[in-house]
C-alpha positions as CSV (number, residue, x, y, z in Angstrom):
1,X,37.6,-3.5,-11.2
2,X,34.3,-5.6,-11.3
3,X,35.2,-6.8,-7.7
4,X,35.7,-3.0,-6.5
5,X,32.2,-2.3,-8.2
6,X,30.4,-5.2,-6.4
7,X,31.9,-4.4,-3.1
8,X,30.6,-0.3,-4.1
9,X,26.8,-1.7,-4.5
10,X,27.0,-4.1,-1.4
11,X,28.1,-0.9,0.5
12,X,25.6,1.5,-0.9
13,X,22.9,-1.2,-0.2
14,X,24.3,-1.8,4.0
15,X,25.0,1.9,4.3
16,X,21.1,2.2,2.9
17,X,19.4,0.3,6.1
18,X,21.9,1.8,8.4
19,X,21.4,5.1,7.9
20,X,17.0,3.9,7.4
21,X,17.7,2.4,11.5
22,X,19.1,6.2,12.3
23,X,16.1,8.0,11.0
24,X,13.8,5.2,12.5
25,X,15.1,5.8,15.9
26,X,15.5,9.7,16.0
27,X,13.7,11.5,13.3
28,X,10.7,9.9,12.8
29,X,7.8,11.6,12.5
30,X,4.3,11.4,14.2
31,X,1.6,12.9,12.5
32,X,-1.2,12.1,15.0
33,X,-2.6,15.6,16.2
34,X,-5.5,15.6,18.6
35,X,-8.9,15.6,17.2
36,X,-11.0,18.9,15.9
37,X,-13.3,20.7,18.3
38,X,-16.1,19.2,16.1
39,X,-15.6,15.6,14.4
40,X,-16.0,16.6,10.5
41,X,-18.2,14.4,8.5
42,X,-15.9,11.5,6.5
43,X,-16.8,9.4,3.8
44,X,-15.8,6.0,3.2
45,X,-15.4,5.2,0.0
46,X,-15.2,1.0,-1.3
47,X,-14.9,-0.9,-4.8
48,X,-15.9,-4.1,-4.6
49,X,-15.8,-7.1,-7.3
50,X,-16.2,-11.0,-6.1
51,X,-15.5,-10.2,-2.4
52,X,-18.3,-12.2,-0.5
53,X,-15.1,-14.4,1.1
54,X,-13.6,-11.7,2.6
55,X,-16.4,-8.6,2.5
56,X,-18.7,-9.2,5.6
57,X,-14.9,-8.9,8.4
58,X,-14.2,-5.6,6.6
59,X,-17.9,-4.4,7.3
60,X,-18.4,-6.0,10.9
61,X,-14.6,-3.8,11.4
62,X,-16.7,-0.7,9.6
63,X,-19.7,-1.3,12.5
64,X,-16.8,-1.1,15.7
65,X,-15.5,2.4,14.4
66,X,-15.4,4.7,17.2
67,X,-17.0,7.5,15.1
68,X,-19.7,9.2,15.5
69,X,-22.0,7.1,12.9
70,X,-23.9,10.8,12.0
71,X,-20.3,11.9,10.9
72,X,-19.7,8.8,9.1
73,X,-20.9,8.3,5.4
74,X,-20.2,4.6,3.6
75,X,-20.6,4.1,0.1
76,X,-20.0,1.1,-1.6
77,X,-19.8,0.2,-5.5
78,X,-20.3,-3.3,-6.7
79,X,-18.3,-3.5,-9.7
80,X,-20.1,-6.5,-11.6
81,X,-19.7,-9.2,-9.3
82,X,-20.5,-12.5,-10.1
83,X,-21.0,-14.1,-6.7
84,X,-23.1,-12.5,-3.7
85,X,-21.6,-9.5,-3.3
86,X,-23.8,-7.3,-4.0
87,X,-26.2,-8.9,-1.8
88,X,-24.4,-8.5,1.3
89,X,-23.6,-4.8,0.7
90,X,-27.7,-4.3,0.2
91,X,-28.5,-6.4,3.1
92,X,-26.0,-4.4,5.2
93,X,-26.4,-0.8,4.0
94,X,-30.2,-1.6,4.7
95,X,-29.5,-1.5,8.2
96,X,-28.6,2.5,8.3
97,X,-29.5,5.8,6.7
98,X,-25.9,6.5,6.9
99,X,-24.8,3.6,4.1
100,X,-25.3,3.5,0.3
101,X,-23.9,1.2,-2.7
102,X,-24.5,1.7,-6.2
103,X,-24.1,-1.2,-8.8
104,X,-21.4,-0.1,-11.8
105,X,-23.8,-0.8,-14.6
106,X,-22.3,-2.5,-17.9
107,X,-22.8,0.6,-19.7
108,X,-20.5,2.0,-17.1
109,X,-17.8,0.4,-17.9
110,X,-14.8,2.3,-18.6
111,X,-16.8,5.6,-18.2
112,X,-14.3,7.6,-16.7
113,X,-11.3,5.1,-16.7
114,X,-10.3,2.5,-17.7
115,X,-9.0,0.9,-14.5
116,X,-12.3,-0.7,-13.0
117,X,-11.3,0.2,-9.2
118,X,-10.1,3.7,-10.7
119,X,-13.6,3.8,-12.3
120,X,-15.8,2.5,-9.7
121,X,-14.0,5.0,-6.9
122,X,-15.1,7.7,-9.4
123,X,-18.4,7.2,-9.7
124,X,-18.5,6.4,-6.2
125,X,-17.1,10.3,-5.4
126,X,-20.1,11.8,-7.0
127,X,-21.8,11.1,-3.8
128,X,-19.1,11.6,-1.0
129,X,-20.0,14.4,0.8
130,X,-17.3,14.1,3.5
131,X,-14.4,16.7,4.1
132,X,-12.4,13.2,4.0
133,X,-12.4,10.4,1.8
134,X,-11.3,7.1,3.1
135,X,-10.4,4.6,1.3
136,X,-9.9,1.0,1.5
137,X,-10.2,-2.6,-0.3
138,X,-13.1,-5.1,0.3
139,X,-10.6,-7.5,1.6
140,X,-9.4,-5.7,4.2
141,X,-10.0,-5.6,8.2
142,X,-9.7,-1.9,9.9
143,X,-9.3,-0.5,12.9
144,X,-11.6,0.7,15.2
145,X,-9.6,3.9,15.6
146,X,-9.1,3.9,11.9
147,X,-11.5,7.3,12.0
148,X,-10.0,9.0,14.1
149,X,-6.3,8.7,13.4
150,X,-6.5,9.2,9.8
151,X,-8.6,12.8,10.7
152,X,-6.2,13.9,13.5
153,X,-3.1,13.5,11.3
154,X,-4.5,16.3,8.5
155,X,-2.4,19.5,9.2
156,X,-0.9,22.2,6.7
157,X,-0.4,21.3,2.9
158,X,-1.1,18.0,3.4
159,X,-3.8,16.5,0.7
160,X,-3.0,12.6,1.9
161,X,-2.5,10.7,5.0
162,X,-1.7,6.9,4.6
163,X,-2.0,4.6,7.0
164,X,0.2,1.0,7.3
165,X,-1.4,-2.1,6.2
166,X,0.3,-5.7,7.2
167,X,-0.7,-9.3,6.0
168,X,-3.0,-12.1,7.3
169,X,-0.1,-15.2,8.1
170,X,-1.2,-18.1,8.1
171,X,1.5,-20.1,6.2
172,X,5.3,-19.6,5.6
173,X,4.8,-17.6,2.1
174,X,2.2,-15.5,3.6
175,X,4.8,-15.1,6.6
176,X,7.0,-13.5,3.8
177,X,4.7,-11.8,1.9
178,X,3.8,-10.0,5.7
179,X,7.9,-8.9,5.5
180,X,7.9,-8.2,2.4
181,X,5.0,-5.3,3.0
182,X,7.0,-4.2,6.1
183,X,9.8,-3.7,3.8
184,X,8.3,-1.9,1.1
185,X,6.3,0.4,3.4
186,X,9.1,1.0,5.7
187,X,10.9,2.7,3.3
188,X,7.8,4.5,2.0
189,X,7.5,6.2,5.2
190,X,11.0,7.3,5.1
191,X,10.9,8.7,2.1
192,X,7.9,10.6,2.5
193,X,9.2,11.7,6.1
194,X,12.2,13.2,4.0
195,X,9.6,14.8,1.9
196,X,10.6,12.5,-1.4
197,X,7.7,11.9,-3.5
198,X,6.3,8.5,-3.3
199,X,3.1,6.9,-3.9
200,X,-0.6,6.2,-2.7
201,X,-1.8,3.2,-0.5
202,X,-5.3,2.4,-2.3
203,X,-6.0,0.3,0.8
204,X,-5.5,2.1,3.4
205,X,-5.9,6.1,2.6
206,X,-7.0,9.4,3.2
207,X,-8.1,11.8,0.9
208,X,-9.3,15.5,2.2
209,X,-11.7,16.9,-0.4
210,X,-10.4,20.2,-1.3
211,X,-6.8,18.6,-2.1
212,X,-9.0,15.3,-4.4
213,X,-11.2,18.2,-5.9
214,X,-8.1,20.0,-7.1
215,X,-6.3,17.4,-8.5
216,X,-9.1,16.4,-10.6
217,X,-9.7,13.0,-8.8
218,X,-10.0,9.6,-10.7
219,X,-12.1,10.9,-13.1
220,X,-9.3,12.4,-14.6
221,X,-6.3,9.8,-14.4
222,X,-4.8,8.7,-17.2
223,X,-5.5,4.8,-18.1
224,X,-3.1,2.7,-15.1
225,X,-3.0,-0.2,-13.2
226,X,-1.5,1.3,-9.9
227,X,-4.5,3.9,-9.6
228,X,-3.0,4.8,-6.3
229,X,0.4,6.0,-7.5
230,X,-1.5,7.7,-10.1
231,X,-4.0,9.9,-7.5
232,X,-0.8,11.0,-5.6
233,X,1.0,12.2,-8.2
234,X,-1.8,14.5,-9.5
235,X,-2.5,15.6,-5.3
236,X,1.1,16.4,-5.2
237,X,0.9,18.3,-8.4
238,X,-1.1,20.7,-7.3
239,X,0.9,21.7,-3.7
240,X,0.2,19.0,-1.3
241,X,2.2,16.7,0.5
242,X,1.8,13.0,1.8
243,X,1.9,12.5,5.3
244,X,2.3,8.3,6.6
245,X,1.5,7.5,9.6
246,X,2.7,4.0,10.9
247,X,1.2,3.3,14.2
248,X,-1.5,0.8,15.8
249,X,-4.5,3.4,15.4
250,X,-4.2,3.2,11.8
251,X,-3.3,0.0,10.7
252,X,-5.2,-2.4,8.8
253,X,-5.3,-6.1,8.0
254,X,-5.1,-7.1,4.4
255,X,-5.2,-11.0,3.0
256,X,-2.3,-12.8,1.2
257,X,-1.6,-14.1,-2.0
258,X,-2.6,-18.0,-1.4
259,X,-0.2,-19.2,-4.3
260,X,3.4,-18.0,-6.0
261,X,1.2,-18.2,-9.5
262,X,-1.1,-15.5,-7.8
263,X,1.8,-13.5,-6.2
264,X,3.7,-12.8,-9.3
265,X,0.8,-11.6,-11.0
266,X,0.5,-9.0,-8.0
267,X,3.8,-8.1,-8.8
268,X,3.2,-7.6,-12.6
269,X,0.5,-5.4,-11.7
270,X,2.4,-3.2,-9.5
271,X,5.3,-3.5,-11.8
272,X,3.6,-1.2,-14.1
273,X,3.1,1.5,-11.5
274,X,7.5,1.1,-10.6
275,X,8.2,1.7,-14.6
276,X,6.6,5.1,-14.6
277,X,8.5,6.1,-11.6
278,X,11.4,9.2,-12.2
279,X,15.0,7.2,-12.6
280,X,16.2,8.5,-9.4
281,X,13.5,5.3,-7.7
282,X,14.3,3.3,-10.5
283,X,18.1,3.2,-10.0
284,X,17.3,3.0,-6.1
285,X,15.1,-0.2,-6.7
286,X,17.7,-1.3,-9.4
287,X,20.6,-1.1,-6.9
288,X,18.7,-3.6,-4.9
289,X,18.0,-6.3,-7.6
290,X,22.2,-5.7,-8.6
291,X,23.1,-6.1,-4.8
292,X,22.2,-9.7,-5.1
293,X,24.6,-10.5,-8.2
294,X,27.1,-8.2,-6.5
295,X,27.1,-10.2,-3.4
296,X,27.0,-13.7,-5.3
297,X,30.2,-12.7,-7.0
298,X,31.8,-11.4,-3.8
299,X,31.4,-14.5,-2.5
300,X,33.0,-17.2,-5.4
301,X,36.0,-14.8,-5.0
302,X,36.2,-14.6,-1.1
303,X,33.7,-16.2,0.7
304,X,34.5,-15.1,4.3
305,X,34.2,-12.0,3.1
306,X,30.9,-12.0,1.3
307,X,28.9,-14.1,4.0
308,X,30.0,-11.2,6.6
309,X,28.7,-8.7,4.1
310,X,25.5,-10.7,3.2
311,X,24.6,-10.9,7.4
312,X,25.6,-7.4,8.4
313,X,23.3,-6.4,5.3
314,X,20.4,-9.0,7.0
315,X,21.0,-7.8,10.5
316,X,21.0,-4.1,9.5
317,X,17.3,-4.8,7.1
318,X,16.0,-6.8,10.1
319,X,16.8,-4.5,12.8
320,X,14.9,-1.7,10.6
321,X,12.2,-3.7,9.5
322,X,11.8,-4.4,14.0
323,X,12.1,-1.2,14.4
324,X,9.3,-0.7,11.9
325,X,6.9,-3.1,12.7
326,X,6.9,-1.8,16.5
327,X,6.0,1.7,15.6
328,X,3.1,0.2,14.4
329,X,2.2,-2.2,17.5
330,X,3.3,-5.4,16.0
331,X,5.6,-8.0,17.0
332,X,7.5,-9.9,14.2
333,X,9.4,-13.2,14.0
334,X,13.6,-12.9,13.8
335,X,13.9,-15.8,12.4
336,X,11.6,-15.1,9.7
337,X,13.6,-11.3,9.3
338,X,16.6,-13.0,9.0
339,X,15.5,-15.6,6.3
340,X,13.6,-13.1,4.0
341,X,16.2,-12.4,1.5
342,X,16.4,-16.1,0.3
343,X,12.4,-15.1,-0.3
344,X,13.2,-11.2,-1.4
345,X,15.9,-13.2,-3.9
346,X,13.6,-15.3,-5.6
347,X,10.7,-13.3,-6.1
348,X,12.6,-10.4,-7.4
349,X,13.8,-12.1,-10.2
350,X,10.9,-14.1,-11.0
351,X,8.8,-10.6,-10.7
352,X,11.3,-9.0,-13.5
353,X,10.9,-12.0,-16.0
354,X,7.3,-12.2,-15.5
355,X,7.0,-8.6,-16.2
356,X,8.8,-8.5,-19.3
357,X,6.5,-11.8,-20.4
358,X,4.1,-11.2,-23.3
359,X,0.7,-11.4,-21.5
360,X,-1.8,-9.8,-20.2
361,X,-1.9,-8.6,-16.4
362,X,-5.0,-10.0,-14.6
363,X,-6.3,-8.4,-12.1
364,X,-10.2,-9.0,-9.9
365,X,-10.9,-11.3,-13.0
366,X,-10.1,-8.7,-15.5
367,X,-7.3,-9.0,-18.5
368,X,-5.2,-5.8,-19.0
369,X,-2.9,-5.0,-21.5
């Protein structure tokens, strides 16, 4: 019976990335539209804390926009940094009427949440006057197209258009963590191409104003540590939908976790955001932790048969995370695919246990309950 229930989850789980490689190849959907008659005005919209590593790539990627720099409005919020941060923003803002940053004051602090990105990206808002709110981390690198596409992919209903973000590799664990995004976000942008609720991408997103006026914004989010899922569900709330567009004109380049100490505490912070998700995700994700057990016990009893079963489940998941990555003009390593799930294994587990541990989440030098 337990073997018969095994064999069930290894199934659902190699019948899961088939069917993902179907809709990859013939339903997937384009949002990219072409561009109003008139360029709207956008605003860009940044929280930065301790990011004078990784701050001046994202703004020498924000001076190659191809934008209209009249249409374009930045605004910046240094969130009590420590280091030179908040001298680089001043020293670049300077340099255009069209850029502005604001310094979250200590008597700020929690003023309208509790989350300091949440908070800072509130405050922030009080001064966008775009009819689009972009959004994106300090230690990112964008696109120059990154205007453009995010604007031309706005049509009925929807209130939020999220782009695809991949990983700076420069090592074998940032080489996974790179997968490991592909994976996640793959399957984000099926599910929201089936029109199955999903979440935010706090790095790489658009907002339009009527659909973050609606839904209250971030001044009204309840206290959480995956502000992103958060501001989703309360723009899907009110109507809208989420449109994701994977494709070279919208991607951006985000940095890696530089040790497996700093990675799982990623993890415990978006492990908060995956509790408060309806069961019907949670027994999705779940199946995907189980298929490891599953397939462990498949083998002891047969191997033959459970090594077939554990590479025609790696060749399916690598032939839809391909399939993935070239929709969005990338090239990925096979090799590398066909290794992840020793990777996927480990830090699945080691994410659950370090969840359930008694301590604090940290997060940009910040201890949260």
């Amino acid at each position: 019976m337990i073997t018969w229930i095994a064999l069930g989850v290894i199934f659902l789980i190699l019948c899961q990335f088939v069917l993902a490689v179907i809709w990859v190849e013939f339903y997937w959907k384009n949002h990219s539209n072409s561009l109003p008659a008139s360029y709207p005005n956008v605003s860009v919209l940044v929280a930065a804390r301790n990011e004078e590593k990784d701050l001046p790539e994202l703004l020498s990627a924000f001076d190659r926009l191809e934008y209209p720099p009249e249409k374009l409005q930045f605004l910046f919020a240094d969130d009590q940094s420590s280091d030179s941060t908040a001298r680089i923003l001043e020293e670049w803002c300077a340099k255009a009427t069209n850029r502005s940053f604001v310094t979250i004051a200590e008597s700020d602090t929690g003023k309208y949440n509790e989350n300091g990105k949440a908070n800072a990206l509130a405050i922030l808002e009080e001064m966008a006057t775009g009819t689009y709110y972009f959004f994106t981390d300090a230690d990112c690198v964008v696109s120059t197209t990154w205007i453009q596409e995010g604007v031309r992919c706005f049509g009925e209903k929807v209130g939020i258009v999220l782009g695809i973000t991949h990983v700076k590799a420069s090592d074998l664990l940032a080489e996974f963590q790179k997968i490991d995004w592909w994976f996640t976000l793959g399957f984000v942008k099926v599910a929201t191409d089936l029109g199955i609720p999903t979440t935010g991408l706090g790095n790489n997103m658009v907002i339009s104003q009527e659909a973050y006026r609606k839904s209250g914004g971030f001044k009204n989010l309840p206290f959480c540590l995956t502000e992103d899922l958060e501001i989703s569900r309360a723009i899907q709330r009110e109507g809208f939908v989420i449109a994701h567009q994977v494709s070279k004109e919208m991607l951006a380049l985000t940095k890696s976790e530089t040790s497996y100490s700093n990675l799982l505490t990623q993890r415990k912070r978006w492990m908060s955001g995956v509790m408060t998700l309806p069961l019907y995700w949670k027994v999705v994700l779940a199946l995907q932790v189980i298929y490891f057990g599953a397939l462990f016990l498949v083998i002891y009893i047969n191997p033959l048969v459970g090594l077939g079963l554990a590479f025609s489940k790696v060749l399916a998941q690598s032939i839809f995370l391909a399939r993935v990555v070239r929709k969005a003009g990338e090239r990925i390593s096979w090799i590398k695919l066909l290794l992840f799930d020793f990777y996927n294994f480990n830090t699945t587990l080691l994410t659950i246990l370090y969840y359930f541990w008694p301590a604090k989440t940290k997060w940009k030098s910040r201890a949260y309950s």
